[in-house]
C-alpha positions as a Python dict, from the first residue, in 0.01 Angstrom:
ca = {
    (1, 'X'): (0, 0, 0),
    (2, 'X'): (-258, 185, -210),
    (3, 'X'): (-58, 422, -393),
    (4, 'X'): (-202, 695, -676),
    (5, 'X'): (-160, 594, -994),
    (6, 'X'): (112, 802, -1198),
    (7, 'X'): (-133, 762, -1530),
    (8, 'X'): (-492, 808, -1502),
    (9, 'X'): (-793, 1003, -1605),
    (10, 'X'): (-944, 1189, -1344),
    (11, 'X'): (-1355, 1085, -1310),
    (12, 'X'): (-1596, 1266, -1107),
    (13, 'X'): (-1717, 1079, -810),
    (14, 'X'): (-2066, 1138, -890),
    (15, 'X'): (-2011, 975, -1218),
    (16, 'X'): (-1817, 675, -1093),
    (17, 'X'): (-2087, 620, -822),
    (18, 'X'): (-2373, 657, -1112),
    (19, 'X'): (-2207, 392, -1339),
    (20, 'X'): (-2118, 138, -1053),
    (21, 'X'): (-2474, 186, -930),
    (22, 'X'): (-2609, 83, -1276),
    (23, 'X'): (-2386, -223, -1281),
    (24, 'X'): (-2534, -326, -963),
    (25, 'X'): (-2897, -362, -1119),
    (26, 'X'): (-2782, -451, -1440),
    (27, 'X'): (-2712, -769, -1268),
    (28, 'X'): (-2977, -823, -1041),
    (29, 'X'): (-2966, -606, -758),
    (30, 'X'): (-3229, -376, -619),
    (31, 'X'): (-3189, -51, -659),
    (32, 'X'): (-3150, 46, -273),
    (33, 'X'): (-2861, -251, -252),
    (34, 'X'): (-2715, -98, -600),
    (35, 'X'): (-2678, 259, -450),
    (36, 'X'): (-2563, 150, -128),
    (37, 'X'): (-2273, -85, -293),
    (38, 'X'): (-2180, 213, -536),
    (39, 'X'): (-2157, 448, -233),
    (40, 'X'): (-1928, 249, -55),
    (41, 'X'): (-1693, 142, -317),
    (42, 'X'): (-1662, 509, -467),
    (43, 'X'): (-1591, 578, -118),
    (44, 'X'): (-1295, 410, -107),
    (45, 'X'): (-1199, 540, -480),
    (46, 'X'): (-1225, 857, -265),
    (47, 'X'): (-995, 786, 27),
    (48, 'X'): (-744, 638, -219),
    (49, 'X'): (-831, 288, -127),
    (50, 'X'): (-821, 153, -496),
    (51, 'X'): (-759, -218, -449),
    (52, 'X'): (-1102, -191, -234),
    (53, 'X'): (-1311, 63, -463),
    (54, 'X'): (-1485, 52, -786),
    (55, 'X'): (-1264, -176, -963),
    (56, 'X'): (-1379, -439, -778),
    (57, 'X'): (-1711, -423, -916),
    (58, 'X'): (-1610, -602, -1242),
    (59, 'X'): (-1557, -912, -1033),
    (60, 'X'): (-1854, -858, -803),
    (61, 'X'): (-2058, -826, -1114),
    (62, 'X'): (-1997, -1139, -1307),
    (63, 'X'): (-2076, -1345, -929),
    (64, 'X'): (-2359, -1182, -904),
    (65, 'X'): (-2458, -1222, -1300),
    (66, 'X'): (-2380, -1602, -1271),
    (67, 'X'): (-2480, -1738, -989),
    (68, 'X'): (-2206, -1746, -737),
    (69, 'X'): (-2366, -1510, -519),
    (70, 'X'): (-2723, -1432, -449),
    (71, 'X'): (-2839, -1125, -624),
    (72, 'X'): (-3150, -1082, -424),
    (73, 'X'): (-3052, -1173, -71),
    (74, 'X'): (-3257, -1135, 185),
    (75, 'X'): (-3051, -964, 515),
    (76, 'X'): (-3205, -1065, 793),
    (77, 'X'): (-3127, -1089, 1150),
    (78, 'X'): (-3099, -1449, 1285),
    (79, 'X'): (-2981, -1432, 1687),
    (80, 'X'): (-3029, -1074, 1904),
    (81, 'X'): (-2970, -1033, 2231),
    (82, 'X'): (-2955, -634, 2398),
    (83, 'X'): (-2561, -611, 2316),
    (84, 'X'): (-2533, -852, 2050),
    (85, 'X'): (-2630, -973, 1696),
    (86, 'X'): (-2608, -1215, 1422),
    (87, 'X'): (-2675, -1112, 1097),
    (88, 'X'): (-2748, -1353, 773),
    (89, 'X'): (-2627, -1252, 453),
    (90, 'X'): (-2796, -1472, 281),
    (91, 'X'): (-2539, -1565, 2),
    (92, 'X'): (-2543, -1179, -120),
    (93, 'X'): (-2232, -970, -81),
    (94, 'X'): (-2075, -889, 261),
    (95, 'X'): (-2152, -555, 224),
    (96, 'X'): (-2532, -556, 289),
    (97, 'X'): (-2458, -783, 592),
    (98, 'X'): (-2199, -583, 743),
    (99, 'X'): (-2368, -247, 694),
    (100, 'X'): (-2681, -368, 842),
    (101, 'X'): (-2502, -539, 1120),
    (102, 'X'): (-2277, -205, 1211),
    (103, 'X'): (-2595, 29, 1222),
    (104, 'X'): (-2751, -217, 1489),
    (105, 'X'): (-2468, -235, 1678),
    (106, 'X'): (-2412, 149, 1664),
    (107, 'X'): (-2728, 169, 1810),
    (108, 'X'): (-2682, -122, 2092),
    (109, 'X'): (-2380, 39, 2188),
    (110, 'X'): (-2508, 396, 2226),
    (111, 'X'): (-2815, 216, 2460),
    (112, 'X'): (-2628, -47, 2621),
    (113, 'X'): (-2244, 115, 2633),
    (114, 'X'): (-2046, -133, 2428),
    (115, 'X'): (-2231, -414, 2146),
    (116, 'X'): (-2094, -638, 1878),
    (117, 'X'): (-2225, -800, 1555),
    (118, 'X'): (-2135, -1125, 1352),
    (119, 'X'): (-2245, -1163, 988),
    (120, 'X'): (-2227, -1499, 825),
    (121, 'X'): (-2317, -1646, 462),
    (122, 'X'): (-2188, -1400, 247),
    (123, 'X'): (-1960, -1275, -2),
    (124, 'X'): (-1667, -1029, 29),
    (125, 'X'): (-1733, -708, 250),
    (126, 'X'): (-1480, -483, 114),
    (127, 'X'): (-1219, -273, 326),
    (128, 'X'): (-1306, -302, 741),
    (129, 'X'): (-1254, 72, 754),
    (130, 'X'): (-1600, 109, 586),
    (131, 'X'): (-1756, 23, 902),
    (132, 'X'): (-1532, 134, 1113),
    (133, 'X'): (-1623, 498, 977),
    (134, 'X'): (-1963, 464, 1030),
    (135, 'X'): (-1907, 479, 1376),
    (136, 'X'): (-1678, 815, 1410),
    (137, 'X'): (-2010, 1047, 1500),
    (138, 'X'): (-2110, 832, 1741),
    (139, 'X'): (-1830, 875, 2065),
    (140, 'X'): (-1783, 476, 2019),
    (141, 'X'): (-1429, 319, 1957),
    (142, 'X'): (-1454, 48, 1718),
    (143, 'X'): (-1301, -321, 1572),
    (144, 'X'): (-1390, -477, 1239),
    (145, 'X'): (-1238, -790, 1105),
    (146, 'X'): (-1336, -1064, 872),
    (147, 'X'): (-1274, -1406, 774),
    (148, 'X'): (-1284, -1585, 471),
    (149, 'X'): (-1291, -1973, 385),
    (150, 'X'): (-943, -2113, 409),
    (151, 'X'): (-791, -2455, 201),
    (152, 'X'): (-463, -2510, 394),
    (153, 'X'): (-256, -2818, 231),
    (154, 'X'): (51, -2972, 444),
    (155, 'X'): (360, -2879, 326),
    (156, 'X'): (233, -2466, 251),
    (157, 'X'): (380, -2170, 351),
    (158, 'X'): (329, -2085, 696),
    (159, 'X'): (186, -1813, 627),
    (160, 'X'): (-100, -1881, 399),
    (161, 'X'): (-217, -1964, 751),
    (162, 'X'): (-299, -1616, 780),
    (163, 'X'): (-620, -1582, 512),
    (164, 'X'): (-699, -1235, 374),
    (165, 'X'): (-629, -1102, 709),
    (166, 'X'): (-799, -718, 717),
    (167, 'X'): (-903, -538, 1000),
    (168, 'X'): (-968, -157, 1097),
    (169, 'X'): (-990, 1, 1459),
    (170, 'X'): (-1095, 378, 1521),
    (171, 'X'): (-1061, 624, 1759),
    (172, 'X'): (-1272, 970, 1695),
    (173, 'X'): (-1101, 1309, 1700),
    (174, 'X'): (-1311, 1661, 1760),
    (175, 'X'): (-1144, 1900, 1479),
    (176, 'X'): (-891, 1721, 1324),
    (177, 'X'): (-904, 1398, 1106),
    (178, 'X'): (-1033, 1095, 1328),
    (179, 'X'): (-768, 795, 1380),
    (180, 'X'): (-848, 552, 1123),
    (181, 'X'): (-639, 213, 1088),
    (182, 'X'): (-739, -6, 793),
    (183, 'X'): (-551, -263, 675),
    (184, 'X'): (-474, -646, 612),
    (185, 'X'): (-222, -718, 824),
    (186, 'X'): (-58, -1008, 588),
    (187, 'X'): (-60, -813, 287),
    (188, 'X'): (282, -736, 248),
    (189, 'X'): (393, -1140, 255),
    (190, 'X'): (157, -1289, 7),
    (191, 'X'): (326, -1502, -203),
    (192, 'X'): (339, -1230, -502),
    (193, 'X'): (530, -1009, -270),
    (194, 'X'): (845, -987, -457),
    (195, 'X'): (1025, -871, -76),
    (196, 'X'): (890, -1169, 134),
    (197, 'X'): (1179, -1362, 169),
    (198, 'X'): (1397, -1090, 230),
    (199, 'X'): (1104, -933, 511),
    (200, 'X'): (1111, -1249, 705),
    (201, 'X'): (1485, -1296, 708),
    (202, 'X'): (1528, -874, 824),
    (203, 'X'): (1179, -875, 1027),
    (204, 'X'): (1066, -1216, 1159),
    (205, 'X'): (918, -1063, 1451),
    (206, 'X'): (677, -856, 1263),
    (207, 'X'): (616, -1143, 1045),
    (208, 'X'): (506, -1364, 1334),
    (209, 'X'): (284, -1039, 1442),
    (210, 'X'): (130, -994, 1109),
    (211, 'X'): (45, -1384, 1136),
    (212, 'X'): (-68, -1331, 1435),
    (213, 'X'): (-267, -1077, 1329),
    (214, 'X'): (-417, -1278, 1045),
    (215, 'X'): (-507, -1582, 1245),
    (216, 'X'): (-775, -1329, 1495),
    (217, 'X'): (-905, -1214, 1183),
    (218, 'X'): (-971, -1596, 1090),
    (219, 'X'): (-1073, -1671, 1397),
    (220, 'X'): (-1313, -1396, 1527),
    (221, 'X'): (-1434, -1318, 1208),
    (222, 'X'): (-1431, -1642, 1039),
    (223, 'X'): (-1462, -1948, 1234),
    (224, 'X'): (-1702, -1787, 1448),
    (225, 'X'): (-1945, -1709, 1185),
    (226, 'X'): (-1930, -2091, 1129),
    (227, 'X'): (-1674, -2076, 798),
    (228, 'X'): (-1512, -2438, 875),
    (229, 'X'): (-1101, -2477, 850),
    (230, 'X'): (-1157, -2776, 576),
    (231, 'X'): (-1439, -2663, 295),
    (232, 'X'): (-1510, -3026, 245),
    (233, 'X'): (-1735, -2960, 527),
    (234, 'X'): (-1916, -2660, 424),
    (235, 'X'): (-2272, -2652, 339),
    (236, 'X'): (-2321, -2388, 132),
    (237, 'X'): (-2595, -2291, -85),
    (238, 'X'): (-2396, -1988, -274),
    (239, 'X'): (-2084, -2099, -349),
    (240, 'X'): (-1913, -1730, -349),
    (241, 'X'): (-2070, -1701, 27),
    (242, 'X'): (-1757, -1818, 217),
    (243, 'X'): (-1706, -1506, 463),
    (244, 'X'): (-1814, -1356, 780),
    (245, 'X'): (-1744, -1079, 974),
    (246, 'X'): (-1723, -898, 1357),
    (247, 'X'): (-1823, -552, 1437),
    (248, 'X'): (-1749, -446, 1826),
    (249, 'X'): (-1800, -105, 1955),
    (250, 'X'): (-1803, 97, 2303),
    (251, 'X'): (-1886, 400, 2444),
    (252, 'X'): (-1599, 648, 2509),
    (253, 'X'): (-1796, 769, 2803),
    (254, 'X'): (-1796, 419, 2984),
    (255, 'X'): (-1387, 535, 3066),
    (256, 'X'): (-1401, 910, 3013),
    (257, 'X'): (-1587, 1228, 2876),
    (258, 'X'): (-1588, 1202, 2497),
    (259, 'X'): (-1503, 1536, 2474),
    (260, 'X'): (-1174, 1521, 2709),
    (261, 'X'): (-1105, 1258, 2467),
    (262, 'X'): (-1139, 1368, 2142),
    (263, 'X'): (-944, 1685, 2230),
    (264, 'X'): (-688, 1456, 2348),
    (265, 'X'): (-718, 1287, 2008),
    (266, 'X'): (-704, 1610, 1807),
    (267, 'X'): (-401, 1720, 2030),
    (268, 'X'): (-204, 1350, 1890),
    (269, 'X'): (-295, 1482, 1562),
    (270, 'X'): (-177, 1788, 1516),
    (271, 'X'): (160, 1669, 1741),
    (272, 'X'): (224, 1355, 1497),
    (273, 'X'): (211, 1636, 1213),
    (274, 'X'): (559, 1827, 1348),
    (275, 'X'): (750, 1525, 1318),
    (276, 'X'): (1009, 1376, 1090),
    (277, 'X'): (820, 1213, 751),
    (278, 'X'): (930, 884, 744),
    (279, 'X'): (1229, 820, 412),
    (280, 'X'): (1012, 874, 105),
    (281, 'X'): (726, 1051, 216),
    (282, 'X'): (661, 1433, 275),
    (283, 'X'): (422, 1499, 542),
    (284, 'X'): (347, 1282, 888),
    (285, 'X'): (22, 1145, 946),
    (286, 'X'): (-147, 961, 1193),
    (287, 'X'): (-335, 656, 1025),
    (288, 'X'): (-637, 786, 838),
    (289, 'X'): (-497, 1097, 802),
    (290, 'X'): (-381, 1041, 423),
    (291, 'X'): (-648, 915, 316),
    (292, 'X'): (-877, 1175, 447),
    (293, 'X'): (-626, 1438, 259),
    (294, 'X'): (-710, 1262, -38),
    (295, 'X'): (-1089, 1218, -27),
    (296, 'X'): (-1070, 1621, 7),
    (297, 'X'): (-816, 1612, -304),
    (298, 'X'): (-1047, 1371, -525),
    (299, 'X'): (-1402, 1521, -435),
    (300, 'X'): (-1262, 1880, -585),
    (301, 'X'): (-1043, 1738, -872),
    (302, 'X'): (-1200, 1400, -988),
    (303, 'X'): (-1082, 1021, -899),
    (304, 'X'): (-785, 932, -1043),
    (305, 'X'): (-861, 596, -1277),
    (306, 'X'): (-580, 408, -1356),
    (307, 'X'): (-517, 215, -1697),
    (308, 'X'): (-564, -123, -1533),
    (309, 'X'): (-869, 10, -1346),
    (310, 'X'): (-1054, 169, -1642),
    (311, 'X'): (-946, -173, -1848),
    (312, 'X'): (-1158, -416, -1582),
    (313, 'X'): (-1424, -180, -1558),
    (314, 'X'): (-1492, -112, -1880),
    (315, 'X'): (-1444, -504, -1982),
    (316, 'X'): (-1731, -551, -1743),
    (317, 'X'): (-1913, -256, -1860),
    (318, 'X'): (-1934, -409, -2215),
    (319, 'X'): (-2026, -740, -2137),
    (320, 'X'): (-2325, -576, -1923),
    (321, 'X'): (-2404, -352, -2258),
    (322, 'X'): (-2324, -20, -2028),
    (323, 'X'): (-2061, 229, -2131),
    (324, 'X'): (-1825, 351, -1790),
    (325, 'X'): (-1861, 734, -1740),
    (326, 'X'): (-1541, 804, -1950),
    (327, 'X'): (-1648, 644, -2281),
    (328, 'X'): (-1701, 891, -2552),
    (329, 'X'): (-1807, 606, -2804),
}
């Protein structure tokens, strides 16, 4: 869980977005890729999704500065068809891939009523709710999942089986916040999970779900963008390019009006607010709902920057010769 950190400095977004833009050049990138990396990560900063925002621009950086991934890819479409298509990332980040890929399937999906898009040769793509967003003005209902480049060794826990595991889904509201699930479905059994032993022994059944889970994400969004199960038979000429990912959309309108269901939507919302909080929490949301509460939060009061946050980026930052946005030296 992405939780606000209890020490921070708050930083305003157009700062943050600024600085991580300048990092992006500073090591190669064009300035249209810079912006549209910066947007997206401070974006997540925004919603509260730190372990997906700006701080991961200090690793994104040095791959970029040395080599592991192409800093001047060139996207490019390699297989279309009407309601589908294949997009090559060219050993750049996922992000330019998977944001190309989502605005052509947006668009097949509008013409066609329902599309989907695979990206292949590329780096990390960030959180799957980025895409998934993009397509909230559109009346479309939407799945994003990715895969990554897996090393299994007999004799491992069962559930390294599951990879990185994230995926988002979303349903659009009318005048409340829009349904918006985005997570990694194994994420609470990694091996650093201090609770994982004592979550399979209390939950196996949501264990074997969450595995589940993580082997479609391998699957659709790995294999089939032609990341092998053994790496000794990848061909790869970035070595940081070991992901892929899948887009689908459809139109509401192929099932129902839009409008009948987004007031159904907005009806769920508002409903899922009366109840009981769960233990811990005050207020009941709907996923997405949060996060959009804190995006409103952060956009009038500044991103909160954690110690550990501000440390990585402003390690980076040095090495680049930049200063981050809350230097005063």
């Amino acid at each position: 869980m992405n939780l606000p950190p209890s020490e921070y400095i708050s930083v305003r977004h157009e700062a943050l977005q600024s600085f991580i833009a300048g990092m992006g050049q500073r090591v190669g990138l064009t300035a249209d890729k810079a912006e549209l990396l910066a947007a997206m990560l401070t974006a997540n900063d925004l919603r509260g999704v730190f372990s997906h925002g700006t701080t991961q621009m200090a690793t994104y950086a040095r791959l970029l500065r040395d080599g592991i991934l192409n800093n001047q890819p060139d996207v490019h479409i390699a297989k279309e068809t009407p309601v589908s298509v294949l997009v090559d990332g060219d050993g750049g980040l996922g992000y330019f891939a998977s944001h190309r890929a989502t605005l052509i399937v947006i668009e097949k999906a509008k013409a066609q009523g329902m599309a989907v898009g695979l990206t292949r040769n590329h780096g990390h793509f960030g959180a799957a709710g980025l895409y998934t967003r993009m397509t909230l003005g559109h009346d479309l209902l939407c799945f994003v999942t990715s895969g990554h480049q897996l090393d299994l060794k007999a004799g491992e826990h069962l559930l390294s089986a599951a990879g990185g595991s994230p995926m988002s889904f979303a349903s659009p509201a009318d005048e409340e916040e829009s349904l918006l699930l985005d997570f990694g479905a194994i994420h609470d059994l990694y091996a650093s999970s201090p609770h994982r032993d004592e979550i399979i022994r209390l939950a196996p059944g949501s264990v074997f779900r969450a595995l589940g889970l993580g082997a479609v994400c391998q699957s659709w969004g790995g294999f089939l963008a032609g990341v092998p199960l053994d790496p000794s038979r990848a061909r790869r000429t970035w070595a940081g390019a070991n992901q892929g990912s899948l887009i689908m959309a459809f139109r509401i309108d192929l099932f129902l009006d839009p409008q009948q269901f987004k007031r159904e939507m907005d009806a769920y919302v508002r409903a899922v607010k009366t109840l009981q909080p769960l233990a811990g929490f005050s207020e009941s949301y709907l996923p997405g709902g949060a996060e959009a509460a804190r995006d409103r939060l952060y956009r009038a009061q500044g991103i909160p920057v954690g110690p550990e946050h501000q440390r990585r980026l402003a390690e980076a930052a040095q090495e680049l010769g930049l200063r981050p946005p809350w230097s005063t030296a």
